[in-house]
N, C-alpha and C positions, 0 to 999 in steps of 0.2 A: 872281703876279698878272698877268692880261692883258685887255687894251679893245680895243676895236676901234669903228667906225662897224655895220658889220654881223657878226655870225657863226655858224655854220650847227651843229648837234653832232649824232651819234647818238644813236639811242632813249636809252643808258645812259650818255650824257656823259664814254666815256671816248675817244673823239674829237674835237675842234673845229678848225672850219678859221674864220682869222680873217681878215676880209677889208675895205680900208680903213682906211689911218692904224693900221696894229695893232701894239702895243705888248706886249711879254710883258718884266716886270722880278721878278730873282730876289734877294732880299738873302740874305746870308750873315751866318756869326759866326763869329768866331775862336773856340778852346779855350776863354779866360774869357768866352765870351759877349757878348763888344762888336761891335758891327753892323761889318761891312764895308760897302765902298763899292757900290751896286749895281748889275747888271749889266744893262742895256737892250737889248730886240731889235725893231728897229723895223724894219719892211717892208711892204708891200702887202697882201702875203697871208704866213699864220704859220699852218700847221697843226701844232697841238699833239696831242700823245697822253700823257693823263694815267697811264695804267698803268705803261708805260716810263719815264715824265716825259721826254720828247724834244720838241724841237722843231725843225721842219724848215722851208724852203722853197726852194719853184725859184726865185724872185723874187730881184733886188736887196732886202740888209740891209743897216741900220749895225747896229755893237754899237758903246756906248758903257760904260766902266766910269771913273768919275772922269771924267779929261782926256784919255784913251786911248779912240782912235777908231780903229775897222775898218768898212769896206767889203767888200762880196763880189755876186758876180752870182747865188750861192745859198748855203744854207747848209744845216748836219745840226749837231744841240746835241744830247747826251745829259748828263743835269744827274747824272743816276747815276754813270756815268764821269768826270765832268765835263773831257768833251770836247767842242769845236767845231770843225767842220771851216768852213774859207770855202772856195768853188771861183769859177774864173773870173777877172775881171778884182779880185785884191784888192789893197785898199792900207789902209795905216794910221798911227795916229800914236800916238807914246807919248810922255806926258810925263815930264818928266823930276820925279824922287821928293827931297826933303833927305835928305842920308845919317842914315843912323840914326846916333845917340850909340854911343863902344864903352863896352862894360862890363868 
């Protein structure tokens, strides 16, 4: 899913560049189908390509997933791979999890 204030797409929508307060959030599921926590990408501009499913931008991003925050001066998301690169000035925070129970 992604908002934005403005954004721009090609004739066949499988471009958008998003521009203003833009937000692209991906939820996920575990194997039994119960939601994971979800993943937020917030920055100025976010051009998306939906064929790939990638999301890119030169711009400063946060990603946030729960309590877990990153920063980056750009970024490259491929949701396929699911891979993020941050480049530039990054920093981050990771909360800390309750151990699991052992079985």
């Amino acid at each position: 899913m992604a908002t934005a204030k403005r954004a721009l797409s090609n004739g066949d929508g499988t471009e958008v560049q998003l521009m203003e307060d833009a937000v692209v959030t991906r939820t996920t599921f575990d194997a039994a189908g119960k939601p994971q926590e979800p993943m937020e990408i917030r920055g100025d501009f976010l051009h998306a390509f939906m064929d790939t499913e990638q999301v890119k931008s030169n711009r400063p991003v946060k990603l946030t997933r729960g309590g877990d925050v990153f920063v980056g001066d750009s970024m490259a998301y491929d949701n396929l791979d699911r891979v993020l690169q941050l480049e530039g000035r990054v920093r981050g925070t990771l909360q800390a999890r309750p151990a699991r129970p052992v079985r």
